[in-house]
N, C-alpha and C positions, 0 to 999 in steps of 0.2 A: 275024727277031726275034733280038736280042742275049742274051747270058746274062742282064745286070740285069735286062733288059723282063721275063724269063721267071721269074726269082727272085719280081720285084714281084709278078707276077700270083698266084706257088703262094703268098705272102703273104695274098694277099687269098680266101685259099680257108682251107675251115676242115680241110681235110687235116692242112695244114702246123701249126695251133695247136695240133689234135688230137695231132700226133705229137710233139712240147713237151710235151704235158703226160704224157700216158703214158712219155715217156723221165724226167719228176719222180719219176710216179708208181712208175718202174722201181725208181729210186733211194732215191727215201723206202723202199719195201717192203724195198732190201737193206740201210737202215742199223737198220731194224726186226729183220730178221734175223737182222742180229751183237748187236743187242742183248738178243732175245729168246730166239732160238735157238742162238749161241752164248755168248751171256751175256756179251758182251764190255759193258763199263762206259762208256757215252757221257760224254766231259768237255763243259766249260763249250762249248770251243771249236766240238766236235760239234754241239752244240745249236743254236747261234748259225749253225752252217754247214747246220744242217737247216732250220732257219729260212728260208734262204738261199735252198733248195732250194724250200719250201713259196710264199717270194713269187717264183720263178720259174714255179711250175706255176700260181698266183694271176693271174699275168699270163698263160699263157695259156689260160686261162679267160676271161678281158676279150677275146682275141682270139678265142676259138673263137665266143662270142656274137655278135656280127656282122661279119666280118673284110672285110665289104666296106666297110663301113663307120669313114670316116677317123678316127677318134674315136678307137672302140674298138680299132682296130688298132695307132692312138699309144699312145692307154695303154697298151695289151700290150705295143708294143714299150720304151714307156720301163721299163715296170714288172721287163720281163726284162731290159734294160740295166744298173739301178741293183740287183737283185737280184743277177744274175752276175759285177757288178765287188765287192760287198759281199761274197758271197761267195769270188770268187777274193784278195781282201785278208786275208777270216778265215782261209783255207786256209794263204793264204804265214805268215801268223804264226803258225798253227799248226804247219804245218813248222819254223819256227825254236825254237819252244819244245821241239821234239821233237828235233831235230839240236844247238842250240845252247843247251842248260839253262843256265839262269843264275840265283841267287836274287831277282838284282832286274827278272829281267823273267819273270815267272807268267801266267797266267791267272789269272781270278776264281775264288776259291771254290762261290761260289755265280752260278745263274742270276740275271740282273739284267733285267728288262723290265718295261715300263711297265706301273703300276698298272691302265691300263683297257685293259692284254693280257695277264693272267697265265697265258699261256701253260701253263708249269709247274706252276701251279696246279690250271687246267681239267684239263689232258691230261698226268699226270706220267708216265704208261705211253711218252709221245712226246718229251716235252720237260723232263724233269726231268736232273741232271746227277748222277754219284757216281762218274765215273771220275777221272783223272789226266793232265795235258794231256800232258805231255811222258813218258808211257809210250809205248810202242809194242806197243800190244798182237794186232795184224796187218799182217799182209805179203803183198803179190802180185805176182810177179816183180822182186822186191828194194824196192816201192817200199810205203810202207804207205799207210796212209789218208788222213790229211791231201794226201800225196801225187799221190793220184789225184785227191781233191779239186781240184786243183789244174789238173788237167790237165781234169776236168769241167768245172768252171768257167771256164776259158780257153777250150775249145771253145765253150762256150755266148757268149764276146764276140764271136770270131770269127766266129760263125755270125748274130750278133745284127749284128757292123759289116757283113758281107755283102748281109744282108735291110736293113739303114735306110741303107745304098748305094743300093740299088734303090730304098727309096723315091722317090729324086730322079730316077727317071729315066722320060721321057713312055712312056703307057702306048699299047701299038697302038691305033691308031684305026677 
């Protein structure tokens, strides 16, 4: 059996969605924890990238539901597709806002999302915004947070172009 054939199958296993989601659920818990516990101020960007965060572990929850099942395993996989590239875009712009301050390229003031998701509204303790895009208000091994964003979210394509490789490939008979 080849690497693909092997990748496809832990695909089709609800291990591998399981461990997706609890690596979301890692990260939601420690953007909670700078916000809550060190009081660091989530900007607009943050939010939008937690969001980010929230439809990657969404998807895989469509996969952990039936992952043998072709349906649900595409949805999971597109859902963490268009999640993690959405996010790794918010991330790189937010790096730029924070390396390269400019007056005419900001972020938003405020959170902006659709009236029949007010996120912000519901759950402002998660999703409400009052920080500063282009501050830097942490750092972990030179690099700060949008930064790591960045390299989370880039993992998560790689790992996603890996697993929808495998899709195409015949499964043992």
């Amino acid at each position: 059996m080849n690497l693909l054939t092997t990748i496809k199958t832990f695909s089709t296993r609800r291990l591998s969605w399981l461990l997706l989601l609890l690596f979301m659920i890692f990260f939601e818990a420690c953007a909670l924890f700078f916000q809550h516990v060190l009081m660091l101020a989530p900007c607009v960007m943050c939010i939008y990238e937690r969001i980010a965060m929230v439809g990657i572990g969404g998807a895989a929850v469509l996969g952990l539901i039936a992952p043998n099942n072709p349906i649900f395993r595409w949805l999971g996989l597109l859902g963490w597709g268009v999640s993690a590239y959405k996010g790794l875009t918010l991330a790189m712009q937010h790096v730029e806002y924070q390396f390269n301050p400019s007056p005419f390229a900001t972020c938003d003031v405020f959170v902006t999302l659709p009236s029949w998701l007010p996120l912000n509204k519901w759950m402002p303790w998660m999703f409400e915004a009052y920080g500063d895009c282009s501050k830097i208000v942490w750092q972990f091994l030179t690099l700060s947070m949008p930064q790591w964003l960045v390299i989370i979210f880039a993992g998560n394509l790689v790992a996603f172009a890996i697993i929808l490789i495998s899709q195409f490939t015949k499964s043992k008979s």
